[in-house]
C-alpha positions in Angstrom: -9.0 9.1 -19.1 -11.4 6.7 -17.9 -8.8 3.9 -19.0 -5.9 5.3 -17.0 -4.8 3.6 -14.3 -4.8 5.1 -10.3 -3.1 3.1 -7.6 -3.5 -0.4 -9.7 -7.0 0.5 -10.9 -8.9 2.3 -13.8 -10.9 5.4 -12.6 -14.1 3.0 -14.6 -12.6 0.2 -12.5 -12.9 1.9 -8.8 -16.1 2.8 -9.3 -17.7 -0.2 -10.1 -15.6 -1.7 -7.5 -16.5 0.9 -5.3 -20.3 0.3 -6.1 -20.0 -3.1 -5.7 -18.6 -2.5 -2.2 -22.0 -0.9 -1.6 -24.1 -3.6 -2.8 -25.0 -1.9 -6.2 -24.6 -5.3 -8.3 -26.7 -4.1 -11.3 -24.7 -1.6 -13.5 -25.3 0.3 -16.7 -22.1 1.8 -18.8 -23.4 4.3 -21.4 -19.6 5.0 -23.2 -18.7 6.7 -26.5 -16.1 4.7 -26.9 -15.2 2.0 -29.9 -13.6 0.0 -27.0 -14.8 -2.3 -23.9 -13.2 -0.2 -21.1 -14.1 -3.5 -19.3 -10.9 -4.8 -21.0 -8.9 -2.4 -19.3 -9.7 -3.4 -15.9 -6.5 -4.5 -14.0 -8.6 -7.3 -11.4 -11.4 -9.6 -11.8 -14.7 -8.4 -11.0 -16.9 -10.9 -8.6 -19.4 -12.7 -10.3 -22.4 -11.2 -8.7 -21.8 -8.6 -10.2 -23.7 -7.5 -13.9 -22.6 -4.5 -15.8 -24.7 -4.2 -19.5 -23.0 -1.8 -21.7 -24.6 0.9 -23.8 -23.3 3.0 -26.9 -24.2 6.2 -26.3 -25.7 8.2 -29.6 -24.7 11.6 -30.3 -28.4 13.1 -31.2 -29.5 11.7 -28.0 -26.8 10.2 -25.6 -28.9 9.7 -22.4 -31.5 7.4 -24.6 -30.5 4.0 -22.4 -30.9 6.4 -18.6 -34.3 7.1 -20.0 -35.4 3.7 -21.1 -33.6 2.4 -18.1 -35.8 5.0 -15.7 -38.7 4.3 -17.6 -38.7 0.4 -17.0 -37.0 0.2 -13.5 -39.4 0.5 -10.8 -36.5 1.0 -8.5 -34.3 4.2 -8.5 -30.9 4.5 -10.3 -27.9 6.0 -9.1 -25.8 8.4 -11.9 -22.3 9.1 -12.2 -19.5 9.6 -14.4 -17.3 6.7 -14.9 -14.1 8.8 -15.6 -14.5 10.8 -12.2 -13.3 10.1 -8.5 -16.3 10.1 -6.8 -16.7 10.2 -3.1 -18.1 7.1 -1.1 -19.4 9.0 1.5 -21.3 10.9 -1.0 -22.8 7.9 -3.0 -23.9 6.5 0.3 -25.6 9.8 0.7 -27.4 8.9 -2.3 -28.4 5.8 -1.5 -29.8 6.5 1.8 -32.0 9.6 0.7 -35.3 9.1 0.3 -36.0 12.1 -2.9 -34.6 12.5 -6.0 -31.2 14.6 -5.5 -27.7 15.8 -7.2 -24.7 16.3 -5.6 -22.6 18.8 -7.1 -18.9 18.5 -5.9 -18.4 22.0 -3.4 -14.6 22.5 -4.9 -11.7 20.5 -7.5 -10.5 21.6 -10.6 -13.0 19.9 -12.6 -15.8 19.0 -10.4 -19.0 16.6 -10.8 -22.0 16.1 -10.0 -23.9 12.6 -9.5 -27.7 12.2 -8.5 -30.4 9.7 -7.5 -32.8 9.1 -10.0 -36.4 7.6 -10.2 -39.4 7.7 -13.1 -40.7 10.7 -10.8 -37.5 13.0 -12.2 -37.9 10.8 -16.3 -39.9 14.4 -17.6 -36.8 16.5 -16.5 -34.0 14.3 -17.4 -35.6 13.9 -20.5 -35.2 18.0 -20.7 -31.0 17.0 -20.0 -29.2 18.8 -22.5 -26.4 16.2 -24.8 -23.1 16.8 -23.8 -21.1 16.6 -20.4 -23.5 14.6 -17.6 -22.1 16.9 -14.9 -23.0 20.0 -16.1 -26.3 19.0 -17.4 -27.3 18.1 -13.9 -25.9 21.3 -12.5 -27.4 23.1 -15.2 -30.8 21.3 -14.2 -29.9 22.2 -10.6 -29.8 25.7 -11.1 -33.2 25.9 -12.9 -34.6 24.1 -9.8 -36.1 21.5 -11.9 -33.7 18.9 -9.5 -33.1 19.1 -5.8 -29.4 19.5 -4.9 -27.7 18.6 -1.6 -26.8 20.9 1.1 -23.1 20.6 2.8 -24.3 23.5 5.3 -24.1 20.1 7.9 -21.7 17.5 6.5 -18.6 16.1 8.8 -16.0 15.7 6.8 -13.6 14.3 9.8 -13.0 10.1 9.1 -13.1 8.8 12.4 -11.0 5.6 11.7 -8.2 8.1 9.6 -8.4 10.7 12.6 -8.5 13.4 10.0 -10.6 15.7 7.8 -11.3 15.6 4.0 -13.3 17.6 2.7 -16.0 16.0 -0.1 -14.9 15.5 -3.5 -16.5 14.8 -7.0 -13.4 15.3 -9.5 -13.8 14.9 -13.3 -10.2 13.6 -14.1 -9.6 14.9 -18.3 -6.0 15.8 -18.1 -2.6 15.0 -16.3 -3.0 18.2 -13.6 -6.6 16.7 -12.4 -4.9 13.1 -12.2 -2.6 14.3 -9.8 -5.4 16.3 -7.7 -7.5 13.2 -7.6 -4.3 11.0 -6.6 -3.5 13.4 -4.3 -6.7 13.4 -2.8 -7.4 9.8 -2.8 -3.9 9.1 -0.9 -5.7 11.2 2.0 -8.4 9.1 2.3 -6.5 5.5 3.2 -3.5 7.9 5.4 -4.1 8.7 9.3 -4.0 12.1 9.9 -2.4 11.7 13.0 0.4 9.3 13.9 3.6 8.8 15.2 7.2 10.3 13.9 8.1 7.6 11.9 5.0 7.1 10.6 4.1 10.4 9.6 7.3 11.3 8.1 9.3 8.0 7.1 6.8 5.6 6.4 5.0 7.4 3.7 7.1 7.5 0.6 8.2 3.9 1.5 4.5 2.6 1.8 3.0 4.3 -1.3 6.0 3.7 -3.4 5.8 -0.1 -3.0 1.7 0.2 -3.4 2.4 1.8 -6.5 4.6 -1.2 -7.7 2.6 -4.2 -6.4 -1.2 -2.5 -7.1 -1.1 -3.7 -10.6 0.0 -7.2 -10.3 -1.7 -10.4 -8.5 0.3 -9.9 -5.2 -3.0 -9.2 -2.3 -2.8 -7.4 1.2 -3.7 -10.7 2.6 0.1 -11.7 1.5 1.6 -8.8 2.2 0.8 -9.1 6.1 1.2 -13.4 5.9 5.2 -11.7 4.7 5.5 -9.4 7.4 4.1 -11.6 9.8 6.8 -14.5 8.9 9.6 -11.6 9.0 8.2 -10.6 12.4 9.1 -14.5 13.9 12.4 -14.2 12.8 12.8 -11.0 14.4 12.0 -12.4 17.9 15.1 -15.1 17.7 17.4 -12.8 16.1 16.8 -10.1 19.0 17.3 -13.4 22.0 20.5 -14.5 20.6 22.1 -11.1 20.3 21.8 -10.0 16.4 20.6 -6.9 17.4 21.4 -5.1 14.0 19.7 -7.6 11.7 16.8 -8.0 14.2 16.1 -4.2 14.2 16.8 -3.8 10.7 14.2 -6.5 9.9 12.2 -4.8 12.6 12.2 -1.5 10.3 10.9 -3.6 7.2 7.6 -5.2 9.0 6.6 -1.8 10.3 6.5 -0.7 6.7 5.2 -3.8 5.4 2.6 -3.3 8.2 1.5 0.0 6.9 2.0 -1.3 2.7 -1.1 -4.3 3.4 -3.6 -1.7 4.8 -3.3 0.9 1.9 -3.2 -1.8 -0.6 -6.4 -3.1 0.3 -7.5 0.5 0.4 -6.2 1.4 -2.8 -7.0 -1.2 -4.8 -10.2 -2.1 -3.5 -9.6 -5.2 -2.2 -10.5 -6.0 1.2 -11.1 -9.1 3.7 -12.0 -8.7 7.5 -9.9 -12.2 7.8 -7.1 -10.0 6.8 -7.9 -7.2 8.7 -8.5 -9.0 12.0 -5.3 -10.8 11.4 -3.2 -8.2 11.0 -4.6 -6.2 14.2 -4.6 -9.3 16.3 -0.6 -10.2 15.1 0.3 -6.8 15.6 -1.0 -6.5 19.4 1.0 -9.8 20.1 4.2 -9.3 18.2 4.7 -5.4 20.2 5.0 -7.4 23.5 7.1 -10.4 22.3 9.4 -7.5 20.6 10.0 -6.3 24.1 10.3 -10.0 25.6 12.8 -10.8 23.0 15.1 -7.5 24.2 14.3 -7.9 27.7 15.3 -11.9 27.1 18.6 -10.8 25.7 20.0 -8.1 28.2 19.1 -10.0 30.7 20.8 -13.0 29.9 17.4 -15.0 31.3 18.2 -14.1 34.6 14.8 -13.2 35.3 15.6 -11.2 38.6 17.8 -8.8 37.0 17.4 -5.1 36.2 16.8 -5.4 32.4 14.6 -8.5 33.8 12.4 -5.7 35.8 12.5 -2.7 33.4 11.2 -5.4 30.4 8.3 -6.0 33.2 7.7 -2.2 33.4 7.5 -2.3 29.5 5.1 -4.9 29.1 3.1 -2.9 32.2 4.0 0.1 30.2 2.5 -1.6 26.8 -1.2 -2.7 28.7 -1.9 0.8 29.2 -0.8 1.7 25.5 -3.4 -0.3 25.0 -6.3 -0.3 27.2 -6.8 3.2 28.0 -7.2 4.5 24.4 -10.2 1.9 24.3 -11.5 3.1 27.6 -11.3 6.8 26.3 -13.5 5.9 23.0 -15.6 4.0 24.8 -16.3 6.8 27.0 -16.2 9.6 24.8 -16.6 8.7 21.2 -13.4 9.7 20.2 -9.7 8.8 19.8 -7.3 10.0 22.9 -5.1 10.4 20.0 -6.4 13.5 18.6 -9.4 14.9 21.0 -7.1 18.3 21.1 -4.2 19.8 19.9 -1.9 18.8 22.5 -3.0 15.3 22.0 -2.2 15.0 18.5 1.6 16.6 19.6 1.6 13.8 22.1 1.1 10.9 19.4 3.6 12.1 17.3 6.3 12.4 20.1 5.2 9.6 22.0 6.2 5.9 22.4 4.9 3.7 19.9 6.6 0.9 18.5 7.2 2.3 14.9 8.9 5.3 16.9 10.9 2.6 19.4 11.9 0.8 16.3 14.0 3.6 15.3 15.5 5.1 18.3 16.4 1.3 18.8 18.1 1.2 15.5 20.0 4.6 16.2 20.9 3.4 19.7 22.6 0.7 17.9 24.0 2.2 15.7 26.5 4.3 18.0 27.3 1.4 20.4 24.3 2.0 23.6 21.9 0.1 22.8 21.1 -1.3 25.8 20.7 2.3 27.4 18.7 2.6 24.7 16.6 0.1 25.7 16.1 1.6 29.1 15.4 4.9 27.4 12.8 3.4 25.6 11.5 2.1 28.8 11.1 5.4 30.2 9.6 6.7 27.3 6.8 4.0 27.7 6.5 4.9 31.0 5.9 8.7 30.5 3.6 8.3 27.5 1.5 5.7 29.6 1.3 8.3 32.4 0.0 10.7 30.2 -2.6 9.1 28.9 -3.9 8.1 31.9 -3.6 11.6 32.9 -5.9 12.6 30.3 -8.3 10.1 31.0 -8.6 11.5 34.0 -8.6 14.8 33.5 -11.1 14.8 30.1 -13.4 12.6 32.3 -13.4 15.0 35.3 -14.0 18.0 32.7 -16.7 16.1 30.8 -18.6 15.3 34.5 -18.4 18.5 35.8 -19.4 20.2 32.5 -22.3 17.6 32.5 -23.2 18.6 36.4 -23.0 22.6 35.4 -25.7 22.1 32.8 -27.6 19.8 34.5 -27.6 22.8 37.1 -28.3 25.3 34.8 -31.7 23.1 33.7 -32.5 22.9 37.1 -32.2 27.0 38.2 
């Protein structure tokens, strides 16, 4: 299974990539195989990185970890090459200071990994032949090897708003494939999002990642297409082709989300691209509204579609600038600090969710009520979140005060 292919890559292939991502730029393969799995690999690797390959003996398979601990000064980082291994957990391993193995909490098949150093070569010497995993559990549970405690990991992803719980899968038959796929799709998804985005977008997004991961096309060129198909919008909406423009509207919002888990699933990422895509989405929301507002107007710029595309754009500012105000203040996304908040992104007005309403209000003949519909519905969602600015910022000061009071008496 190490030469099958997830989202574009070979599970061999992630995690070097995935190690290379961490600056890990010196790697050992120790394989049973006849065959290179290098020549599997679907992407060039960069050339700074060097991967040696070992054959692995059956009398004593772990020969090359031994002679490699025995002649690097530096500590070595073990895993299997056919498992999904969590990132958050390798960085673990590379920040710890001792010796350790992680041993995967839950999966199917689970794994272990470990930091290594000459201080532990007299016990993994001891490692029985056979599966790596177990013969680090196995050296766990005689308490010749640390192992790390979860009793105080986080698994919430701040930038996915959600939870996942750590991983270390072992992927040896088609049932684990789909746990690890399943599981990896989690990790490049926001938990919390809008209607469309939750519910719509999803299948579209990872349906044309799944055709595009294994060829040359990057995200980079995936966001230059969407960003060419959102100009051509803006004209389209000014002169009145309200049905292509909102149709086209509908294919950059995907294409928004398709560049993003690209360069999550396949590894490949640029903060060019990254900054580029923010920065053109931020700018093409408010000339999207411009464009309508331009049309049902007719440019008379003192008319009532004039003023209620002026309320939007208002409307749009606070979108944006109080979510930044809240994480600045509290650490956290107004998106999901509670319950209620994570019910209020998904029914709120965001542009993926406009889009759509847009796109039905055309569809029956009202679009420009539509238009002011979606105008109120700016309006409302603005209002609440600077009602929960206020009111989380009123809580968190007078919580603060009470303490500080209680320290006092």
């Amino acid at each position: 299974m190490v030469n099958k292919k997830m989202w574009g890559l070979t599970l061999l292939e992630r995690n070097v990539k995935e190690l290379e991502r961490m600056g890990l730029l010196n790697i050992h393969l120790l394989t049973t195989l006849e065959e290179n799995p290098l020549a599997h690999f679907c992407h060039p690797l960069p050339e700074t990185i060097q991967i040696a390959t070992h054959q692995a003996q059956k009398e004593r398979p772990y020969e090359s970890l031994i002679t490699l601990l025995k002649n690097e000064s530096q500590t070595v980082l073990v895993l299997e090459g056919h498992a999904l291994n969590d990132r958050r957990l390798l960085n673990l391993l590379i920040k710890s200071r001792q010796d350790l193995v992680i041993v995967s909490p839950g999966g199917e098949n689970p794994a272990a990994i470990a930091r290594l150093s000459q201080s532990s070569l007299s016990v993994i010497e001891t490692l029985p032949s056979g599966n790596l995993s177990e013969g680090l559990k196995s050296l766990v549970e005689k308490g010749k090897l640390n192992s790390y405690n979860f009793q105080n990991f986080d698994p919430y992803l701040d930038n996915l708003r959600r939870e996942v719980p750590p991983y270390l899968l072992k992927i040896e038959n088609e049932t684990q494939f789909k746990e690890a796929e399943y599981i990896l799709k989690q990790t490049v998804h926001k938990g919390v999002l809008e209607l469309v985005a939750k519910y719509i977008h999803p299948p579209l997004e990872f349906g044309s990642v799944k055709l595009i991961a294994e060829t040359e096309i990057t995200p980079n060129q995936i966001t230059l297409v969407w960003l060419v198909m959102a100009v051509l919008v803006l004209p389209l909406f000014m002169k009145g082709l309200l049905l292509p423009g909102i149709i086209l509207s509908a294919l950059v919002g995907v294409l928004d989300g398709v560049d993003g888990k690209l360069a999550r699933l396949t590894l490949r990422f640029s903060k060019t691209g990254d900054r580029l895509d923010h920065v053109s989405g931020v700018i093409y929301d408010a000339l999207w509204y411009l464009a309508l507002g331009w049309y049902f107007s007719g440019g008379n710029l003192y008319s009532i579609e004039a003023y209620t595309t002026y309320a939007l754009l208002g409307f749009y500012i606070i979108h944006r600038v109080v979510p930044g105000i809240f994480r600045a203040l509290f650490g956290r996304e107004i998106y999901d600090y509670q319950k209620i908040d994570v019910f209020a992104r998904l029914i709120g007005a965001r542009m993926n969710n406009n889009v759509w309403l847009l796109l039905l209000g055309i569809l029956i003949g009202y679009p420009r009520e539509t238009f002011y519909l979606i105008a109120i519905w700016m309006g409302l969602t603005a209002c609440w979140f600077v009602v929960r600015l206020s009111w989380v910022s009123i809580n968190e000061l007078f919580t603060e005060k009470k303490y500080q009071f209680s320290n006092e008496g």
